[in-house]
C-alpha positions as CSV (number, residue, x, y, z in Angstrom):
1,X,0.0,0.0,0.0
2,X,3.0,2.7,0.8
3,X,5.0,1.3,-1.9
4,X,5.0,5.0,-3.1
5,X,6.6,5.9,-0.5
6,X,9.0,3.6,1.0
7,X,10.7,3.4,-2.8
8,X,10.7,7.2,-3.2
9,X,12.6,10.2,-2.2
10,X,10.5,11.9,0.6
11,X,11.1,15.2,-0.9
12,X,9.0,14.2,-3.8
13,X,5.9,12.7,-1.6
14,X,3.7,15.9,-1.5
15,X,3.1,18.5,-4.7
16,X,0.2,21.1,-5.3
17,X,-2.1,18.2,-7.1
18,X,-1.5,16.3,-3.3
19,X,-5.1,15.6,-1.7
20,X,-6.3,15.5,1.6
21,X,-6.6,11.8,1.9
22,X,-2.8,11.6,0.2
23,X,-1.5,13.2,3.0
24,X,-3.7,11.2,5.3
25,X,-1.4,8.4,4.2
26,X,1.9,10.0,4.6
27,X,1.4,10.3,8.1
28,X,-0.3,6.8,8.6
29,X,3.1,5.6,6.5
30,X,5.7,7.7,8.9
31,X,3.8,6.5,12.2
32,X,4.1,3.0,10.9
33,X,7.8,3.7,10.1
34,X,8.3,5.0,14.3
35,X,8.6,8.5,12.9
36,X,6.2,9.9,14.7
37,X,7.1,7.6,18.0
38,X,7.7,9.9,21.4
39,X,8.8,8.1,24.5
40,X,7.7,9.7,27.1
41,X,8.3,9.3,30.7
42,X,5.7,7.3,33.4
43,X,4.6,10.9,34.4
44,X,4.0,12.2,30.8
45,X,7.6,14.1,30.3
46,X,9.4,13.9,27.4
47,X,13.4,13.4,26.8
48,X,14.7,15.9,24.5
49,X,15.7,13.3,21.8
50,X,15.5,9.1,21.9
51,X,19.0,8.2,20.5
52,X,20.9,5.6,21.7
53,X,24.8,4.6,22.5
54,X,27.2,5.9,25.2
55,X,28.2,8.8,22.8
56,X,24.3,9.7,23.3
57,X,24.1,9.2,26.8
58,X,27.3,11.7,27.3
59,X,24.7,14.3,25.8
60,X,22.4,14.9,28.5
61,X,19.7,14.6,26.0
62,X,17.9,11.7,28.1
63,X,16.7,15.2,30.6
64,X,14.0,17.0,30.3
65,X,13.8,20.7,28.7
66,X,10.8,22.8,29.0
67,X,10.9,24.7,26.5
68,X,11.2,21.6,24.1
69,X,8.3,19.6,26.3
70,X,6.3,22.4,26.0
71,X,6.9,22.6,22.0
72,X,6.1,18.6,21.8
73,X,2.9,19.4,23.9
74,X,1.6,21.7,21.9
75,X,2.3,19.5,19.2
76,X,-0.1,17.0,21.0
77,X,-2.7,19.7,21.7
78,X,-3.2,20.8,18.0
79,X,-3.6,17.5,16.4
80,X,-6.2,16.6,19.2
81,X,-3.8,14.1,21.3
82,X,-5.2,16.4,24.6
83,X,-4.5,13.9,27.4
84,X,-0.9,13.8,26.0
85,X,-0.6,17.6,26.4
86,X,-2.2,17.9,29.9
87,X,-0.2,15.4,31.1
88,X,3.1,16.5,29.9
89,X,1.8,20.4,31.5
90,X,0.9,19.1,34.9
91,X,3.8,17.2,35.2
92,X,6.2,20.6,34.4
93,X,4.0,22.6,36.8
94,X,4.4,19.9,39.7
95,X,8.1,20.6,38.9
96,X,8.2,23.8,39.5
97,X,6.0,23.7,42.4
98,X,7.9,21.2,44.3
99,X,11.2,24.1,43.5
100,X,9.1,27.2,44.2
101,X,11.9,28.8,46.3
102,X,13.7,29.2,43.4
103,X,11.3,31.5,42.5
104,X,10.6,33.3,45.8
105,X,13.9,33.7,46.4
106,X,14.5,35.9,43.3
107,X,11.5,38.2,44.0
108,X,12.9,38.6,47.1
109,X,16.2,39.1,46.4
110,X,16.5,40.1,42.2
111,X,20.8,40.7,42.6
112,X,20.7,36.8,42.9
113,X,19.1,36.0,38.9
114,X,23.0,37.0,38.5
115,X,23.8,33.9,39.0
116,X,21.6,31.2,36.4
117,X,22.2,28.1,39.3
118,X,20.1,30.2,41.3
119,X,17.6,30.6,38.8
120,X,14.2,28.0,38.6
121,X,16.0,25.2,36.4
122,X,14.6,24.5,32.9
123,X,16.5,21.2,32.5
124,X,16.3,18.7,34.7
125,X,15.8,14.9,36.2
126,X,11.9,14.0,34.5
127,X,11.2,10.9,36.5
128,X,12.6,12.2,39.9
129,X,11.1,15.7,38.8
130,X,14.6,16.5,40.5
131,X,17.0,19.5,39.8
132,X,20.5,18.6,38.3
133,X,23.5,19.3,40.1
134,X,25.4,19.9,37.2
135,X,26.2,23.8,35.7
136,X,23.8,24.8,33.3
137,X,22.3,28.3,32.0
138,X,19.1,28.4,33.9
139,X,18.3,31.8,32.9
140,X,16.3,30.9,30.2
141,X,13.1,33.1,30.5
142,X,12.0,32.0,27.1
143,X,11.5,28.4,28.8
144,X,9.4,29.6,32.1
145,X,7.1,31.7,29.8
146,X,6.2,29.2,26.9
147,X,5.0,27.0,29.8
148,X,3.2,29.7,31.2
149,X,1.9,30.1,27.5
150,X,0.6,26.5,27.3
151,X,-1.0,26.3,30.5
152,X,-3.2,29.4,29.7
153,X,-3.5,27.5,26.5
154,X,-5.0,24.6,28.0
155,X,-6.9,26.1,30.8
156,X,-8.5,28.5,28.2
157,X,-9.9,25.9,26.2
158,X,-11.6,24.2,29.1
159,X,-9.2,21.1,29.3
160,X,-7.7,22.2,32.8
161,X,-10.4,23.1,35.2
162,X,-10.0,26.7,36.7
163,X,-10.7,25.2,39.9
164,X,-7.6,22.7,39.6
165,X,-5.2,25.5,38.1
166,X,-2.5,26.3,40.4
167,X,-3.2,29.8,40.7
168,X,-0.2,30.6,42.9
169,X,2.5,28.7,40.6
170,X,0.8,31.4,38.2
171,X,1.3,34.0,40.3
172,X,4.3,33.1,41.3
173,X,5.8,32.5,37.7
174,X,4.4,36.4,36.9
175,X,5.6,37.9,39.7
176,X,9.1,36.2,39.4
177,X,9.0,37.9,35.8
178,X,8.4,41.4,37.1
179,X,10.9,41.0,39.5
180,X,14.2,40.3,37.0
181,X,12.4,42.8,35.0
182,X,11.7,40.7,32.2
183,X,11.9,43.3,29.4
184,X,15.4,44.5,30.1
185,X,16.7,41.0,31.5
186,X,19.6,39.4,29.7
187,X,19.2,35.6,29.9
188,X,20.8,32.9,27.5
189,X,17.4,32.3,25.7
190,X,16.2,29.6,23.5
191,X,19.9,28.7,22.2
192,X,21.3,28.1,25.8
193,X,24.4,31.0,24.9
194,X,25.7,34.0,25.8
195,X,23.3,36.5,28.3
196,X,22.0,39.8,26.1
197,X,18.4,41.0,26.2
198,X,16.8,39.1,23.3
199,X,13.1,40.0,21.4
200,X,12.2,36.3,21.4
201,X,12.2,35.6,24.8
202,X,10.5,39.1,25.6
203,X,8.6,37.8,22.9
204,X,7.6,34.8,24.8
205,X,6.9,36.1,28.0
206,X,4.7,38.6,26.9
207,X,2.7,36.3,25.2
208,X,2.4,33.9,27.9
209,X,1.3,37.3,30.0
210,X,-1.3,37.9,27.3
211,X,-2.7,34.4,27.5
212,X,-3.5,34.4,31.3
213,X,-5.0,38.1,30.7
214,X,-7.5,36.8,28.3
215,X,-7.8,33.2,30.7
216,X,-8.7,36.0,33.7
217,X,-11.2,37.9,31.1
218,X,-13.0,34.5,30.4
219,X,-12.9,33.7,33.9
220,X,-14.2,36.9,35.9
221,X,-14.6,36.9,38.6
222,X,-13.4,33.6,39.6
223,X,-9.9,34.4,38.0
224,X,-8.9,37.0,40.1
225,X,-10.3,36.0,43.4
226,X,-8.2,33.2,42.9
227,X,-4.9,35.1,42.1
228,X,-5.8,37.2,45.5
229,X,-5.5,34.6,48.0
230,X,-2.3,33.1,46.1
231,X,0.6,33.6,48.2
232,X,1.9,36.0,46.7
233,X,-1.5,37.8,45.2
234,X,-1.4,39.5,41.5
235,X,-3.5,41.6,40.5
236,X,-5.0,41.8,36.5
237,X,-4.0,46.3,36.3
238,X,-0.1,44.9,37.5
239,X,-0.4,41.7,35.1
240,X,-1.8,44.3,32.0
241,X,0.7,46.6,33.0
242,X,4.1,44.1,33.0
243,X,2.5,42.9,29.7
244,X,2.5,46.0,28.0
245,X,6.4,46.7,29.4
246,X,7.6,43.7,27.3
247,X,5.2,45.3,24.6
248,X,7.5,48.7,24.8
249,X,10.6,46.7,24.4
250,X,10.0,44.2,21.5
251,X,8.9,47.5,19.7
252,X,12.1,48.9,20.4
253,X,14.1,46.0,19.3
254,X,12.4,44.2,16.2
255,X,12.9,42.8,14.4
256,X,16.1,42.4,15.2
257,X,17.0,39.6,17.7
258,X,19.5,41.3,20.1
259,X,20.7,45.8,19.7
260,X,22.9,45.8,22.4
261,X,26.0,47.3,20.9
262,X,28.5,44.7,22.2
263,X,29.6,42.3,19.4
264,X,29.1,38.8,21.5
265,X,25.4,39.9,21.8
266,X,24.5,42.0,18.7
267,X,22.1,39.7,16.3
268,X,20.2,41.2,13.7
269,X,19.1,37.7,12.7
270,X,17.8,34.6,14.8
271,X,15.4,31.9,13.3
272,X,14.3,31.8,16.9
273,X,12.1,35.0,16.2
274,X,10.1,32.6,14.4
275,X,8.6,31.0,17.3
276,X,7.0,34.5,17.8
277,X,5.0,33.4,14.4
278,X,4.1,29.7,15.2
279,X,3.1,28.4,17.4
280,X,2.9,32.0,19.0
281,X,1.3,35.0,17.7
282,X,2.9,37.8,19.2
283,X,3.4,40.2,16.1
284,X,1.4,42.1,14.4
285,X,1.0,40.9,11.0
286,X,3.4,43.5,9.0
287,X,6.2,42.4,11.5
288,X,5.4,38.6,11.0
289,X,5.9,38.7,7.2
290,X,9.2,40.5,7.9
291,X,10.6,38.1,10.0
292,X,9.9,35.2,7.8
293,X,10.8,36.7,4.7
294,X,14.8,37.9,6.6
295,X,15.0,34.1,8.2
296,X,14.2,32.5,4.5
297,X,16.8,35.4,2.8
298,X,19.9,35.1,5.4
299,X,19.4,32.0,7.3
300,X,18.0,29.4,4.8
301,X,20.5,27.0,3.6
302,X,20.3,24.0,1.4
303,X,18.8,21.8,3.7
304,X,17.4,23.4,6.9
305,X,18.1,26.6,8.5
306,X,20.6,28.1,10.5
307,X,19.8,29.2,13.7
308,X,22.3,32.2,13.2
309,X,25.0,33.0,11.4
310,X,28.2,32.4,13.3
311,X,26.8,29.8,15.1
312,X,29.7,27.2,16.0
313,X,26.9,24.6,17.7
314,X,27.7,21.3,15.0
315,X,29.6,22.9,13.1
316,X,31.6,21.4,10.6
317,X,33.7,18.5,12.0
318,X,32.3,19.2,15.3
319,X,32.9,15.4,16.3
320,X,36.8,15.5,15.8
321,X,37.3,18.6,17.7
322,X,34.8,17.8,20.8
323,X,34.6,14.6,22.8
324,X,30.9,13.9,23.4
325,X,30.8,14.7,26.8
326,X,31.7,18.5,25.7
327,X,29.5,18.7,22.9
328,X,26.4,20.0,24.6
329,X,27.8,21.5,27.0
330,X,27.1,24.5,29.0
331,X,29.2,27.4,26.7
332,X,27.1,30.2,28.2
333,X,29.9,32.0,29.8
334,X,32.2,32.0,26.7
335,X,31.5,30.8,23.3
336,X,35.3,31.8,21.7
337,X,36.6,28.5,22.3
338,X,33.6,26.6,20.2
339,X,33.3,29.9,18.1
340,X,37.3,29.5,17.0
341,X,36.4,25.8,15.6
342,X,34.0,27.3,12.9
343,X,34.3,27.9,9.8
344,X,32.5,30.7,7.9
345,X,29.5,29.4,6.3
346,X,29.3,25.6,7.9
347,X,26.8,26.3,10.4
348,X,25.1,23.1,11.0
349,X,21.4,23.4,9.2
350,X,18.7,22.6,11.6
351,X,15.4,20.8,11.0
352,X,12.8,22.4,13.4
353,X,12.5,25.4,11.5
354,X,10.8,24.4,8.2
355,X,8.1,22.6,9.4
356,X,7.8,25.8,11.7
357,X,7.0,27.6,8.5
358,X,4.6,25.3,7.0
359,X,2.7,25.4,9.9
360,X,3.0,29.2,10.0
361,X,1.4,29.5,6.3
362,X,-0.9,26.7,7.1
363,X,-2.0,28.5,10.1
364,X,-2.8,32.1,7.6
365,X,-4.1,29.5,5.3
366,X,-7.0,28.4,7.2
367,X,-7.4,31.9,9.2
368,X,-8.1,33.5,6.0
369,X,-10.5,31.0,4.9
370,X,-12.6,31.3,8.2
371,X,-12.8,35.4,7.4
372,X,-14.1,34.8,4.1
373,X,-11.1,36.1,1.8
374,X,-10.9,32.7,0.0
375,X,-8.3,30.6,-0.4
376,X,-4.3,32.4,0.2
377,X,-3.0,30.2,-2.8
378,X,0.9,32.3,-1.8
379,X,0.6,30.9,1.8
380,X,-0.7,27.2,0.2
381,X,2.7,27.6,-2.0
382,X,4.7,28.4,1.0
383,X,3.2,25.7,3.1
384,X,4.5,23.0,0.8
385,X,7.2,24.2,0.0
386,X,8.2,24.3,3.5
387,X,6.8,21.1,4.6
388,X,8.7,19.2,1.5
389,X,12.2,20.5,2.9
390,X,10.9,19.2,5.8
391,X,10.3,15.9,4.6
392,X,13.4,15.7,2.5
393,X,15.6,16.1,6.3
394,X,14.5,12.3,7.5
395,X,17.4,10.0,7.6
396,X,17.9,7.8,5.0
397,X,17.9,3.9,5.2
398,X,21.6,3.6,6.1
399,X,21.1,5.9,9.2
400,X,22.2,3.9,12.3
401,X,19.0,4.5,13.7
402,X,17.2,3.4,10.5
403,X,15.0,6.0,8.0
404,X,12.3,8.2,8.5
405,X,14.0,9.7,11.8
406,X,14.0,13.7,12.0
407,X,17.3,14.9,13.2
408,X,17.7,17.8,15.0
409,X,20.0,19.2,12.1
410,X,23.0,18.4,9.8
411,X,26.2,19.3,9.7
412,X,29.5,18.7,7.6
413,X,31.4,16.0,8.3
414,X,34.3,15.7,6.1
415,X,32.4,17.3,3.5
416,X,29.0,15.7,3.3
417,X,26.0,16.9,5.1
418,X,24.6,14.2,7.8
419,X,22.2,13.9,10.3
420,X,23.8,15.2,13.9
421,X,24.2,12.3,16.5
422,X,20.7,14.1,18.1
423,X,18.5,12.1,16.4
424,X,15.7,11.5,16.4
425,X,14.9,15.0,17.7
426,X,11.4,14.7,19.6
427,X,11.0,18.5,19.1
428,X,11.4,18.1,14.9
429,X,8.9,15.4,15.2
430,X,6.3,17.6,16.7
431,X,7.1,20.2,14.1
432,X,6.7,17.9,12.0
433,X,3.4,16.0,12.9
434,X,1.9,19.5,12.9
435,X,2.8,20.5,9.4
436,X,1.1,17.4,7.9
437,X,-1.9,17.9,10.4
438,X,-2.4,21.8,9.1
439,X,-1.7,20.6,5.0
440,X,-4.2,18.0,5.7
441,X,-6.7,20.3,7.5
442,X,-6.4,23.0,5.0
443,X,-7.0,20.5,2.0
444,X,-10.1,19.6,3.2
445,X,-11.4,22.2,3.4
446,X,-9.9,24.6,0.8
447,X,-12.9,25.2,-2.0
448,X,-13.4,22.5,-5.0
């Protein structure tokens, strides 16, 4: 039955004659092949990637992130897989609960979010829900606020009652944001690097601020009864007004990444700004379309995308110059001694970034179907376009770990582009289960 597929390059699987029921059958095909396959944890957590061997294991990538659980939970959420997603939420928040000091502290006491050990930890132990000794760049904002993000997401849409929704983790997480001063904070962001003030973590905060506004609108007057016997009580004039302060600063900044004038931290470019577009919506439209159009002109590369230019992570040869044990490791502090192995123009291409897009112009696909402007056949284009790159990045047969696995990017090795020993990637495969959820969605119900 998937003889098409299984004997044909998987850049070639989807066109614009592709039907609804066609790409119904790619995805039955990849789940059969493990593709879509995401080992969680007893408690609903999700390791950052499922590869295997001692070289794997010397990663770290058998913890937990949350930023990347909260991307695969999403994932879960929009195709309909709900208990996945609530699951994988309440785990994260009993996490955070059971280290709320971490954030108490800091309110109390701001001068110590200098230090990122002191920081509530975004990486950690997911089936002792226990923090890691080792050093790590905590001060990760973008990671506290996409799960704020999802759990207004989730209670929102009814599938976590507001009477079970930890009001004072909420108020806690909001008030923890206020005091580091959120809009003006440097932290090390969604790549784990050097400290600066970045737009898409402001970006991400705010959102995650705007989500629990419109939660405490739905909710009146339950809402904010709630958040006044929290612990530490917030009010909805001090959550609008910390909102609109990260509003004041993304203006400011986009849609560049980083301004700061010092050369480690200046970025005019970063494909994480994306994330802002999908699964986000922070900008307005004008700003969206600017941001995809500079990450497809200066960051798009034959295969996937760079995260930035002049990034060193994977770059080329990156296995000969760096034991596994020192490849992921924490470079926060100083990135010349990785940043001295690269060469210009081998930044490893990454692979959660196109399906990113095709969800993106899916997304403005079926949005401007429901207002009645007809069918976008540019953002159609675009969301094929995108989702065949996407496609075209699963291994091949002679991968260790077998075909049809999404890597979390390639990089030159001696020449040839392969697969990074992070594969498969779950975050990629969520990306990726999306895309060919929204191309399926929209060509069901795009006009005959």
């Amino acid at each position: 039955m998937h003889d098409q597929f299984s004997h044909s390059d998987p850049a070639t699987w989807i066109d614009a004659s592709s039907d609804a029921d066609h790409v119904s059958s790619i995805f039955t095909f990849l789940r059969e092949q493990g593709t879509f396959n995401f080992p969680s944890l007893s408690n609903g957590l999700f390791p950052a990637a499922a590869g295997v061997g001692e070289d794997f294991d010397a990663t770290g990538y058998r913890n937990v992130w949350i930023r990347d659980n909260v991307q695969i939970a999403y994932a879960h959420f929009r195709v309909g897989q709900i208990d996945v997603a609530v699951n994988c939420v309440r785990a994260i928040a009993t996490f955070l609960s059971k280290h709320h000091y971490r954030f108490e502290n800091i309110i109390e006491h701001p001068v110590d979010a200098s230090d990122p050990m002191c920081r509530p930890h975004v990486r950690f132990n997911g089936e002792e829900l226990t923090e890691i000794s080792e050093k790590w760049s905590h001060s990760q904002n973008d990671a506290l606020g996409y799960f704020l993000w999802i759990y207004g997401v989730l209670v929102g849409h009814g599938h976590i009652s507001v009477d079970e929704t930890d009001w004072n983790l909420v108020a806690l997480i909001v008030n923890y944001f206020a005091a580091i001063e959120y809009w003006r904070d440097e932290d090390s962001g969604h790549w784990e690097e050097t400290r600066k003030i970045s737009a898409s973590s402001i970006g991400v905060v705010k959102e995650s601020l705007n989500q629990w506004l419109n939660v405490l609108t739905r909710y009146l007057p339950v809402g904010i009864s709630k958040l006044k016997t929290a612990k530490r009580p917030l009010s909805i004039r001090r959550l609008q007004r910390f909102h609109d302060q990260g509003e004041a600063a993304l203006q400011e900044i986009l849609p560049a990444e980083c301004i700061q004038p010092e050369p480690t931290k200046a970025r005019r470019y970063d494909a994480a700004l994306l994330f802002l577009c999908y699964p986000l919506s922070t900008l307005p439209h004008a700003l969206r379309d600017q941001v995809v159009e500079e990450v497809a002109s200066q960051l798009q590369g034959d295969i996937g995308i760079r995260r930035y230019n002049g990034d060193s992570y994977w770059c080329a040869n990156y296995k000969a110059h760096l034991p596994a044990s020192q490849r992921s490791t924490d470079f926060s502090d100083d990135l010349s001694s990785r940043d001295r192995l690269l060469e210009p123009g081998t930044e490893a291409q990454w692979c959660i970034f196109d399906p990113t897009l095709s969800c993106f112009f899916g997304m403005r696909y079926a949005k401007d179907l429901l207002r009645g402007r007809g069918p976008n056949h540019s953002a159609m284009d675009h969301q094929i376009k995108h989702l065949q790159r996407s496609l075209a990045q699963l291994t091949v047969s002679s991968h260790p770990l077998g075909a049809y696995r999404c890597p979390e990017s390639y990089y030159l090795e001696h020449g040839v582009w392969v697969p990074n020993d992070l594969t498969p990637l779950l975050w990629t495969q969520a990306n990726l289960m999306q895309a060919l959820w929204w191309l399926e969605k929209n060509l069901r119900s795009a006009p005959r």
